[in-house]
matplotlib code that plots the C-alpha trace (Angstrom):
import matplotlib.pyplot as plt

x = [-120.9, -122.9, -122.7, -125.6, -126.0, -128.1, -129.2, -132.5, -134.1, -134.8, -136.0, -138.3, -139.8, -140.3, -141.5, -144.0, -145.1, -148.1, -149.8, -148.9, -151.1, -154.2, -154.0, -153.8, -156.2, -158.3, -157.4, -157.2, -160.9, -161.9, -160.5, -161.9, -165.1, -165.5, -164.2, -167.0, -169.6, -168.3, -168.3, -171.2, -173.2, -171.4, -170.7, -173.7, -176.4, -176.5, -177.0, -179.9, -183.1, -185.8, -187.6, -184.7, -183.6, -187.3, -187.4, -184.2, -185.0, -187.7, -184.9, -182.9, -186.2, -187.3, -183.5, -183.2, -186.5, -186.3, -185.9, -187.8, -190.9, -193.0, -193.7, -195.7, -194.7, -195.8, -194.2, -194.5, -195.3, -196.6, -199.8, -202.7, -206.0, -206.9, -208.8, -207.6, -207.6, -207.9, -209.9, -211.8, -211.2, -209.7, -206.4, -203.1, -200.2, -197.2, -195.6, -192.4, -190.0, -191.3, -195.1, -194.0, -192.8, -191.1, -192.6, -190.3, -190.1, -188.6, -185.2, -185.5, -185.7, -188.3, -190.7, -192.1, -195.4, -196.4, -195.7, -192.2, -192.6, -191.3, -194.1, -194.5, -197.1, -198.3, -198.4, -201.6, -200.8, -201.5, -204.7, -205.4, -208.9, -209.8, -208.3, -206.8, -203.5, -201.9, -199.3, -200.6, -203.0, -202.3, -199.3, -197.4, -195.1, -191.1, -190.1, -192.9, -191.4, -187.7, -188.0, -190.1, -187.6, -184.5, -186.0, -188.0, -186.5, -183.1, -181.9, -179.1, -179.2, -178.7, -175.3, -173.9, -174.8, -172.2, -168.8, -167.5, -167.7, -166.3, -163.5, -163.0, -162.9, -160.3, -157.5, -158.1, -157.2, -154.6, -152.9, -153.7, -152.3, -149.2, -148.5, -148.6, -146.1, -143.4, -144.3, -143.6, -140.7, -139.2, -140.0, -138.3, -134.9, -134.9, -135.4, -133.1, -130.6, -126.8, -128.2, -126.7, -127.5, -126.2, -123.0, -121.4, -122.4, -119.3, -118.9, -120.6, -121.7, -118.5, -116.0, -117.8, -117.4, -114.1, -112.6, -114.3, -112.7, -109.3, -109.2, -111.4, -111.4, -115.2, -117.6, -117.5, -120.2, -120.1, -121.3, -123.1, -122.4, -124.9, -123.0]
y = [133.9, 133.1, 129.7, 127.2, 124.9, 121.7, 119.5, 117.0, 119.0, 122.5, 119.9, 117.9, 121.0, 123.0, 119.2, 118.7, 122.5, 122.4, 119.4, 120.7, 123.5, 122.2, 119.4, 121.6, 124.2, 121.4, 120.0, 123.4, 124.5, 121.1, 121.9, 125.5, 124.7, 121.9, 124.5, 127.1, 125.0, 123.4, 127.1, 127.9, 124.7, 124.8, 128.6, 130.9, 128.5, 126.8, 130.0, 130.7, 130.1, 127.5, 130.3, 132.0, 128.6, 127.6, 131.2, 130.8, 129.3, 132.1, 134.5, 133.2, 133.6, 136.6, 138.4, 136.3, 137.2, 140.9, 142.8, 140.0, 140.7, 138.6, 140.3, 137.6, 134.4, 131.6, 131.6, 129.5, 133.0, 132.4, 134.8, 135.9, 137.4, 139.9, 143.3, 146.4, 149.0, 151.7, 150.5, 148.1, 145.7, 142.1, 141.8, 139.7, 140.4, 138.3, 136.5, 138.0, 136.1, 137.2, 135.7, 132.5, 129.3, 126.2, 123.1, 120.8, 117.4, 115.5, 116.0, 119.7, 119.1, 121.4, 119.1, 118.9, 118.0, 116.0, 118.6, 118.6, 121.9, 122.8, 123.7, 126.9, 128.0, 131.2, 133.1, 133.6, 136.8, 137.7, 139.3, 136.7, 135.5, 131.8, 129.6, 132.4, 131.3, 130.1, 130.1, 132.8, 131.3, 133.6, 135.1, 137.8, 140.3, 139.4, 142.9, 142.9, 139.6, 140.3, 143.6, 141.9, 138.9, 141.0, 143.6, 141.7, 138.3, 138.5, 142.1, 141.3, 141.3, 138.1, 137.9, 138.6, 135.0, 134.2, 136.1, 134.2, 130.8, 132.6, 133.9, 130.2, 129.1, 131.8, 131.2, 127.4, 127.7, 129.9, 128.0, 124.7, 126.0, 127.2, 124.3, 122.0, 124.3, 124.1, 120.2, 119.4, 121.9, 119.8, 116.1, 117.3, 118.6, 115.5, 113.1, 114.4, 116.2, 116.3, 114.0, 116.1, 114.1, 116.6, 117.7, 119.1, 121.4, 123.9, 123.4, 125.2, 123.2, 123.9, 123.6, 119.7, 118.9, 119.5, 117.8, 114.7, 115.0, 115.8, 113.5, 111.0, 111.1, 110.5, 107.8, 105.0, 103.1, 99.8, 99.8, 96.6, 96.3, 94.4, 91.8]
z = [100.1, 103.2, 104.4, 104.0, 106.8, 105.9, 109.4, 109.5, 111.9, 109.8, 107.2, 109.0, 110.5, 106.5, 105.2, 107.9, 108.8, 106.4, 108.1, 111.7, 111.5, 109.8, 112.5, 115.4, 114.2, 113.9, 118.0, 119.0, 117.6, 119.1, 122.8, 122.6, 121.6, 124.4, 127.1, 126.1, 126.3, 129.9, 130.7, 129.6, 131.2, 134.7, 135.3, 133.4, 132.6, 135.9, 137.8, 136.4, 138.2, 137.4, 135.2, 133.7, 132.3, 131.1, 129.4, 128.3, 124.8, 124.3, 125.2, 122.1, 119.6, 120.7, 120.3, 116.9, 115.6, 116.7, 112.9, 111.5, 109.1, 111.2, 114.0, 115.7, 117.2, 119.3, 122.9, 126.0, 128.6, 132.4, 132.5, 134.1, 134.1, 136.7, 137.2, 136.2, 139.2, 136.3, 134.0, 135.8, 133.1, 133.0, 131.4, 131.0, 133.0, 133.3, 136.4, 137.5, 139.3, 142.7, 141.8, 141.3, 143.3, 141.7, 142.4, 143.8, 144.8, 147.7, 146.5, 146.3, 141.9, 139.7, 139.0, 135.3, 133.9, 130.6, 127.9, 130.1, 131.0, 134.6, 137.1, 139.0, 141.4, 141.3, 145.2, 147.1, 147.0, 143.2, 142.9, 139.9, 138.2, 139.2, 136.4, 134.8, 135.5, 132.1, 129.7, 127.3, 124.7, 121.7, 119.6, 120.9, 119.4, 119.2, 120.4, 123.7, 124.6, 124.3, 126.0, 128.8, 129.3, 129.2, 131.2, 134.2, 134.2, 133.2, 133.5, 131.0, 127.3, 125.6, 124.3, 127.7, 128.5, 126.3, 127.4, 130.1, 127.2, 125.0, 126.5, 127.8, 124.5, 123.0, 125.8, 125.5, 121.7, 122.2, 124.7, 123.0, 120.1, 121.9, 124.1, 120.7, 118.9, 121.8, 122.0, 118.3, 118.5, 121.3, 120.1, 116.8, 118.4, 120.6, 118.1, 115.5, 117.2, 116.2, 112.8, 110.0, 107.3, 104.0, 104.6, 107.7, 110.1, 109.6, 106.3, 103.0, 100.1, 97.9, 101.3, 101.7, 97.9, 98.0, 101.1, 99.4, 96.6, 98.2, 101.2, 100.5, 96.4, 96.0, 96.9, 95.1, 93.5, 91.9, 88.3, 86.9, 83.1, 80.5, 78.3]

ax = plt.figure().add_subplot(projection="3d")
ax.plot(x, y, z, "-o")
ax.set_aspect("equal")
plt.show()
């Protein structure tokens, strides 16, 4: 028959086990998710130029509203109005990058204006209409504004944004996770090591029953009678 070792530690670890993991899946999800978003904020969204981070919102709708059966929506685009050399006719065109310069203040900081948008200045260069210069006044399509914002502002698709975070976020759980494991694993063995509290160590169940009844004849307990 194979011997059956009984010590506190295998105990405490089987009686507490359950609880353990809830709790750090729970610390671990809460470490990961802090991680990404640090990641996110100081690594990818803070290299992002004054317009790539006021577009970036849009960015989000537009991808998100892409298969949807509205095909219109209301977005905050940097326009103007100038001449076709074709047609000879006025039309929109939206500012690039290049076409616009941030307004800044002393401190070198965008500046924003009521609506707290940011404010850009459109180059001398642009062959725009007088006044023309505008966030774009009616709806436009989800697809023409996704396909514009990926294409000429970010050059990246949006869940790319999103990778270096995430990644982040997965090691930090994992090693979270890990590093509680081996700490609870060590506390444990320090705290109750060499405590064997049923029965000995070398000795089976049926091997500890009977050297107590051969050597030491039992325990004895003190039995109170009623009169």
């Amino acid at each position: 028959m194979e011997e059956i070792y009984f010590d506190e530690v295998k105990r405490a670890q089987r009686g507490t086990w359950k609880n353990f993991v809830i709790l750090s899946l729970l610390l671990s999800s809460f470490v990961a998710l802090a991680i990404g978003v640090l990641t996110f904020s100081y690594f990818t969204y803070s290299s992002l130029s004054p317009l790539q981070k006021f577009y970036f919102s849009q960015y989000a709708k537009s991808y998100l509203n892409q298969s949807n059966f509205t095909r219109h929506g209301k977005y905050k685009i940097l326009m103007y109005q100038a001449v076709d050399r074709k047609t000879k006719k006025k039309d929109w065109y939206a500012c690039l990058e290049e076409q616009l310069i941030a307004r800044t203040d002393e401190r070198g900081n965008v500046m924003f204006d009521q609506n707290k948008n940011p404010m850009f200045m459109i180059r001398n260069e642009v062959p725009y209409e007088k006044n023309s210069y505008m966030f774009y006044p009616d709806k436009i399509e989800h697809k023409w504004a996704h396909d514009f914002l990926s294409q000429r502002i970010y050059k990246t698709d949006f869940p790319e944004f999103f990778y270096p975070g995430a990644g982040g976020a997965a090691f930090s759980f994992v090693f979270a996770f890990a590093g509680m494991c081996a700490f609870r694993k060590k506390r444990l063995s320090k705290i109750l090591e060499g405590k064997y509290l049923r029965g000995t160590r070398l000795l089976s169940p049926e091997q500890y029953l009977g050297e107590m009844k051969t050597e030491a004849d039992g325990i004895g307990i003190n039995v109170l009678t009623m009169k």
